[in-house]
C-alpha positions in Angstrom: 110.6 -100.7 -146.8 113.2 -99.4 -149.2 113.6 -96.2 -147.7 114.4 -98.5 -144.4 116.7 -100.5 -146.3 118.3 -97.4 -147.8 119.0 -95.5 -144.6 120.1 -98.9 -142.6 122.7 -99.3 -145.7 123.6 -95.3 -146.0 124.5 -95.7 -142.0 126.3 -98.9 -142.2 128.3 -97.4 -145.2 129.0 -94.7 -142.9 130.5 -96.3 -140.2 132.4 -98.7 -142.1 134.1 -95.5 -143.5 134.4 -93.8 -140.1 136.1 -96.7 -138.7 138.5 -97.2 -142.0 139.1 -93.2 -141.3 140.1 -94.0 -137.7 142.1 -96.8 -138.1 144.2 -95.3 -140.9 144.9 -92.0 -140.1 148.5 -91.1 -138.9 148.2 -89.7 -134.9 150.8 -86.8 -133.1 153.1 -88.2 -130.9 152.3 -87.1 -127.3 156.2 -85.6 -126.3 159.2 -86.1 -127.5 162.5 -85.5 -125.9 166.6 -84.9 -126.4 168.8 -88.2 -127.2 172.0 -88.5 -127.4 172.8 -90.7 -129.8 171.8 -91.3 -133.8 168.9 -93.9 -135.4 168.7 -96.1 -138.0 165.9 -96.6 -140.1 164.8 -100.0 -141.2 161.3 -99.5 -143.0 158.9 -98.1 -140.9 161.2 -99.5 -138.1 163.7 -97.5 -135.9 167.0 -98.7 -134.0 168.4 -95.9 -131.4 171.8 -95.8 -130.8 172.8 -93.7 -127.6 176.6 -91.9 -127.7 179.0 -94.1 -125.8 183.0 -93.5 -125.9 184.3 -96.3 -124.3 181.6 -99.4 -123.7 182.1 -102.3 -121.4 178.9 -103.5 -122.2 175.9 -103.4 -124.7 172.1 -103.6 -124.3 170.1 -104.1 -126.8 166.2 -103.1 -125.5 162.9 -104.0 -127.2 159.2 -102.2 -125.7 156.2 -103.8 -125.2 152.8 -103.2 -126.6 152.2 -99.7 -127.1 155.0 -98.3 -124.9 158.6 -96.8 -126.6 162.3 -96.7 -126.3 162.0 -94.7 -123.4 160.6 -97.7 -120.9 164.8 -98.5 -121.4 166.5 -95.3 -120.8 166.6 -94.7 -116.8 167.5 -97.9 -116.2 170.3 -97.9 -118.4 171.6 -94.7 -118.1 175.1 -95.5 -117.0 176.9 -93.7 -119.4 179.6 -97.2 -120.0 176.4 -99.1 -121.5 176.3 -99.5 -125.2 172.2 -98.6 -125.6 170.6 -99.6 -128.3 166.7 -99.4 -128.3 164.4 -100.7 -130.7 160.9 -98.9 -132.2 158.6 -100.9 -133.3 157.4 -100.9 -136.7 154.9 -97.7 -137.7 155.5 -96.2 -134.3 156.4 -92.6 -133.7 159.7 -92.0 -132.4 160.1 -90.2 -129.2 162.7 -88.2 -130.1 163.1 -84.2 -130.4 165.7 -83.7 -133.9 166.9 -87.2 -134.7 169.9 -87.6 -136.1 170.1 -90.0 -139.1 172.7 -92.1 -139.7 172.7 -94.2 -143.2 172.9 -98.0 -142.3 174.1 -99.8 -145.6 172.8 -103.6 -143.5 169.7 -102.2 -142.7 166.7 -104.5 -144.8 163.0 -103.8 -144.8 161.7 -107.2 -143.4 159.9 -109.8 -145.2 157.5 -110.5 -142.8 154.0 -108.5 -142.3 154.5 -105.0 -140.4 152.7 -104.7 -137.2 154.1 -108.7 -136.2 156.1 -109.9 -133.9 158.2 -111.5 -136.6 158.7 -108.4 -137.9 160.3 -106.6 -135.2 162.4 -109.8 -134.4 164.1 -109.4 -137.6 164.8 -106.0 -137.2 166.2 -106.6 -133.8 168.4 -109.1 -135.5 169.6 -106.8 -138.0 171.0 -104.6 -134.6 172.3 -107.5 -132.8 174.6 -108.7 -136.2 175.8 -105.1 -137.0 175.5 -102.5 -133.7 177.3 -103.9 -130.7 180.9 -103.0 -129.8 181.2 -105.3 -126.7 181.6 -109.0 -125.7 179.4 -108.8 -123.2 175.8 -108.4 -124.6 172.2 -108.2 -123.1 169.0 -108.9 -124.9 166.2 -107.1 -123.0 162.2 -107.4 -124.1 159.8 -106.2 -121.9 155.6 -107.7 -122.5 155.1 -108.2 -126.2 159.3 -107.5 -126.7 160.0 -110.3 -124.8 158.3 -112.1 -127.6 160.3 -110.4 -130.2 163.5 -111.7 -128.6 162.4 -115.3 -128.3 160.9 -115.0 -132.6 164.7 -113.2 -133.1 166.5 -116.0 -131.5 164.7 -118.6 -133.8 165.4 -116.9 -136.8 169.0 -116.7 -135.5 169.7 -118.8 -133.3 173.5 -118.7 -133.6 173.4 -114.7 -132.7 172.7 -115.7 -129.2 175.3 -118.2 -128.2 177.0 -115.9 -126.5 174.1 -113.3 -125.6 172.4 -113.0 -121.9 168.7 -112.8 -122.6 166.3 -110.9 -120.1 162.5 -111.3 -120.8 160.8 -109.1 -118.2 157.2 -109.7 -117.7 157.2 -111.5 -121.4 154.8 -112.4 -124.0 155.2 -116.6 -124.5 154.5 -119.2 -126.0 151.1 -120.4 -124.8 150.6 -117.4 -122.3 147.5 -115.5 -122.2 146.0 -111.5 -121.6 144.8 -111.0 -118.2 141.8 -110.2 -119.7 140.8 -111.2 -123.2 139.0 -108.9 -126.1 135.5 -110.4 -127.5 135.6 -110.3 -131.0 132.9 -106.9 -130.9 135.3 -105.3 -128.7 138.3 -105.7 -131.2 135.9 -103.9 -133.5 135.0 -101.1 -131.7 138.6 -100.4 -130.9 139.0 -97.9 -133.5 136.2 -96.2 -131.6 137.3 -96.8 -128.3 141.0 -95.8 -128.6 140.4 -91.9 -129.6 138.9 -92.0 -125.5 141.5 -93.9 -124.6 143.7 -90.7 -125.2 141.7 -88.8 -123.7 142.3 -90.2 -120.2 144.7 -92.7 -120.5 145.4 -93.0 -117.0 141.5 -94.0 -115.8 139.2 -95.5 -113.3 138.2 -97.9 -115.5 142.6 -99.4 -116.3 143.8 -98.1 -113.0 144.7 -101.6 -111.6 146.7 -102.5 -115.0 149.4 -99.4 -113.8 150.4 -100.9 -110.7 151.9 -98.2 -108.6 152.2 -94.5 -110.4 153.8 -92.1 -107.6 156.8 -92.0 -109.7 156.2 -89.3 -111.8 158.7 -90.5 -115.3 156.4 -93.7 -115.3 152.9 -91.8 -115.0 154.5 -89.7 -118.1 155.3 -92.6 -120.1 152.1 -94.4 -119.7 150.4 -91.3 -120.5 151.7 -91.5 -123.8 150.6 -95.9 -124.3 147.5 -94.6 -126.7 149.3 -92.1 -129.0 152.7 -94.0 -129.3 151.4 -96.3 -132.6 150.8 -93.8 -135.3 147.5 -95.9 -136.6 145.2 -97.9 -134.7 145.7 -100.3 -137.6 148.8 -101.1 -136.0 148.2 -101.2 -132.9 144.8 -103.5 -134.0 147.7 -105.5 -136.2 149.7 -105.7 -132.5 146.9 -106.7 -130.5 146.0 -109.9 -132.8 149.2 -111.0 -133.5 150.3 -111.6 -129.9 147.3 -113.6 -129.2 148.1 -115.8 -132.8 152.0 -115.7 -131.8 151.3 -116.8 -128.5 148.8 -120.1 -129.2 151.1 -121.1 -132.3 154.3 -121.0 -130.5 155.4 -123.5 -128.1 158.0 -124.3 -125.6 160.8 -125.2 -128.3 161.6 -121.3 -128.4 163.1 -121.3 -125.5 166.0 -124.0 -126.8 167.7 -120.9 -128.4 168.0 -118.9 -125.2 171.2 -120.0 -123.5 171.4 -117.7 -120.6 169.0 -115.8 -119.1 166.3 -114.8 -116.6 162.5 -114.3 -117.4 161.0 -112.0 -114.4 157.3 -113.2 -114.0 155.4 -110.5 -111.9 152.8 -111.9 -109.0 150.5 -109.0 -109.5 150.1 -108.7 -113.4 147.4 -107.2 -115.0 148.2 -106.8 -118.7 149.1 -110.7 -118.6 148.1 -114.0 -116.7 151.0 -114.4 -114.6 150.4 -118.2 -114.2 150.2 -118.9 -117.5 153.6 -116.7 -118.0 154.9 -118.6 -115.4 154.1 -122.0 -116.5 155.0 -121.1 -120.0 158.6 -120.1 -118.3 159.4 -123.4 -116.5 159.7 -125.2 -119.7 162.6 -123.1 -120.2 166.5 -124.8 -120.0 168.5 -124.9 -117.3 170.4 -122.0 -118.8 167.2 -119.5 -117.6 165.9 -118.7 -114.4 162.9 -117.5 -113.5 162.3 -115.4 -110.9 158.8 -114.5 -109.9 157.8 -111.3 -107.9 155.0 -111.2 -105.2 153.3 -108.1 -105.5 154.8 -106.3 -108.7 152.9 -105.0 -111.7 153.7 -105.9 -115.6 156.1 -103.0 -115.5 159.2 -104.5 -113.3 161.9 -102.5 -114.4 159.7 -99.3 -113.1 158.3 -101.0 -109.8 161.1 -103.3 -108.9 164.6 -102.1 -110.7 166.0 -103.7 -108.0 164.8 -106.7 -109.2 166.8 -106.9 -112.8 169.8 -108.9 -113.0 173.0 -107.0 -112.6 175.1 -107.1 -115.9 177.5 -109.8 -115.8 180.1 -111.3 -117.4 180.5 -112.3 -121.4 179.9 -116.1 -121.6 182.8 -118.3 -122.6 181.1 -121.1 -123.7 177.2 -121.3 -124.1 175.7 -123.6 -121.9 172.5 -125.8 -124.0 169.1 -125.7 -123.0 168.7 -129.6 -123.1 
């Protein structure tokens, strides 16, 4: 019997070290490619500044869950847009030679890394220091669009006069399309090393949405290597669900213009849930929902996002 007990404890220490082993170690990046522009570093955090002589407007661009800067960068290519993309904490950068640029503001956060709370005050460190424009966008995509909401509440005053576009958002009381069992969370650091070995699969295919555009089957080809440790991306994963149940519709009184874009065919996150979440929202936000279109609007349906508009004057409330 001890011989049984021995081995069943010898394995059990063995896994629990394999797992630790896969969780912690640091990945490779799956590409990287030119920018032109310089980053900032804050912590384990990275802001991206693209070159632009003469601005008429700024965008400042948070990713979603396991995506990158990149998700940002077609869309806004127009070469008189300010672009400033985010990183999220402990996330490769996809870029080929960076060019560093010493920001004297920047401040490692207080909060925990891999948190939404986290990269909200890192996105609030860009929007106080960065822009060189009136006329300002705040863009989150998914678990971003949670970032802006948790940035606007620890600053609420930085958005008076900021439109605010949460595409296919993270929110307050929104839930997965399909949740994780507890097990399943486990097993992740087991799961994700074949996760990058076909991250495009039979198994996830309907989560895509459409992939004949080759840039988008690219970038989602590269979802499972962009965190550098499954720790983070395990630290991501259960932070939106706690974010999301302790938040509630009183985020949304910071937000004084904008549009939340609810897709009718999500299936990263419940679209009903994201849409019901959304109508508790002022009558400074619409929400526009898309019959049809997958969690990844700005690729699918770029006709879809609002155009950039004017600065605003005077905030209007959310009542």
């Amino acid at each position: 019997m001890s011989v049984v007990l021995g081995v069943v404890a010898g394995t059990a220490a063995l896994v629990a070290g394999l797992r630790w082993w896969l969780m912690n170690r640091e990945g490779s990046p799956r590409t990287t490619e030119p920018f032109d522009g310089h980053i900032h570093r804050v912590g384990k955090a990275v802001i991206a500044e693209r070159r632009c002589e003469q601005p008429r407007a700024t965008v400042i661009a948070m990713h979603g869950f396991v995506a990158d800067m990149r998700y940002f960068t077609r869309h806004y290519s127009a070469p008189d847009v300010q672009l400033i993309l985010l990183t999220s904490c402990d996330y490769h950068l996809p870029i080929t030679g960076p060019r560093e640029q010493p920001a004297p503001w920047a401040k490692v956060p207080a909060e925990p890394e891999g948190t939404i709370a986290h990269d909200a005050a890192v996105l609030v460190q860009a929007l106080e220091h960065l822009p060189r424009t009136d006329l300002v966008r705040v863009h989150g995509h998914s678990r971003g669009g949670a970032v802006v909401l948790e940035a606007a509440t620890q600053r609420p005053e930085l958005f008076e006069r900021v439109e605010v576009v949460l595409e296919a958002p993270v929110l307050p009381q929104g839930r997965p399309y399909r949740s994780l069992t507890r097990p399943q969370v486990w097993l992740l650091p087991f799961l994700i090393p074949l996760w990058r070995l076909a991250p495009i699969a039979r198994h996830n295919r309907g989560a895509w949405g459409p992939l004949e555009d080759s840039r988008k089957r690219e970038l989602i080809m590269a979802f499972p290597f962009n965190p550098k440790r499954v720790a983070t991306l395990m630290a991501n994963l259960l932070d939106i669900d706690a974010w999301s149940q302790g938040r509630d519709a009183s985020l949304f009184q910071n937000v004084r213009r904008g549009t939340v874009l609810v897709p009718g065919k999500d299936r990263v996150l419940e679209s009903s849930s994201m849409h019901a979440s959304a109508r508790l929202a002022g009558p400074g936000v619409e929400v526009v929902t898309l019959e049809g279109c997958s969690h990844f609007v700005l690729w699918d349906r770029p006709d879809a996002m609002p155009a950039l508009g004017l600065p605003v004057a005077h905030p209007t409330g959310n009542g």
